[in-house]
N, C-alpha and C positions, 0 to 999 in steps of 0.2 A: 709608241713602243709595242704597246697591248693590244688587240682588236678589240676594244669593249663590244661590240655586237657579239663576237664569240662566248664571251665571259656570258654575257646575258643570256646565249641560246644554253649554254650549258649548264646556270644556273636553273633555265627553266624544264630542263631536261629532267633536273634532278627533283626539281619539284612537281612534275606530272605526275613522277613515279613514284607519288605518295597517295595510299589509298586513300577513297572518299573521304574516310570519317576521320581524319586527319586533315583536310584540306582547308579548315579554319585557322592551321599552323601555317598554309603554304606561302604565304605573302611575306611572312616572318621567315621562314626557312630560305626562302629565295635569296633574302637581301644579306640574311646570314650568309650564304650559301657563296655569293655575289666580294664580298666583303673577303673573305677566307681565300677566295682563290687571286684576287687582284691580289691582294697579300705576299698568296705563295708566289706566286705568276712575276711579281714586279721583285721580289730575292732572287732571283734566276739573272745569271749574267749570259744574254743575250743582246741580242741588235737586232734594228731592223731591213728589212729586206734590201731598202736601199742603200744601207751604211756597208751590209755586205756587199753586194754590187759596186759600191765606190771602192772599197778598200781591193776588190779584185781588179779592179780596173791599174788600181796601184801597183797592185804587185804585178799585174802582167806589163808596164810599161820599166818596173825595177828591172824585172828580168830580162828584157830586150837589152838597158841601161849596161846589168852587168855584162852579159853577152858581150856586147861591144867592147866594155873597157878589157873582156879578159882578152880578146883578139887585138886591142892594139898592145896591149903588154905582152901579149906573142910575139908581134911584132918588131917589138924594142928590145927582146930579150936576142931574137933571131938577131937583129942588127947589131946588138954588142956581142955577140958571141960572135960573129964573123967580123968583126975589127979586132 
């Protein structure tokens, strides 16, 4: 679902950007940091890239599907109105 390699570049992102003299907290912050956004990140109703891609795939062969049925019920309508 989640990139974990993302989660980790930007947990470590977050921890760079702590100065020196705080940097005995960073291994702790990171995992806090790590933990907090898998969290938020996996509450989010999303999909992933290929579940979008299938489902497009769907709806573009639905829409051919309807396409079709509404031209042959054109067709049927056209036929019983000229009988």
């Amino acid at each position: 679902m989640l990139n974990a390699k993302k989660i980790e570049e930007i947990a470590k992102q977050v921890t760079e950007s702590i100065p020196p003299g705080l940097k005995s907290m960073a291994n702790e912050l990171e995992d806090k940091a790590k933990t907090v956004l898998q969290s938020k990140l996996s509450q989010l109703d999303v999909v992933t890239r290929e579940e979008f891609d299938v489902q497009t795939q769907v709806l573009i062969k639905t829409r051919v599907k309807i396409a079709e049925l509404e031209a042959k019920l054109a067709a049927l309508e056209e036929k019983i109105a000229a009988s």
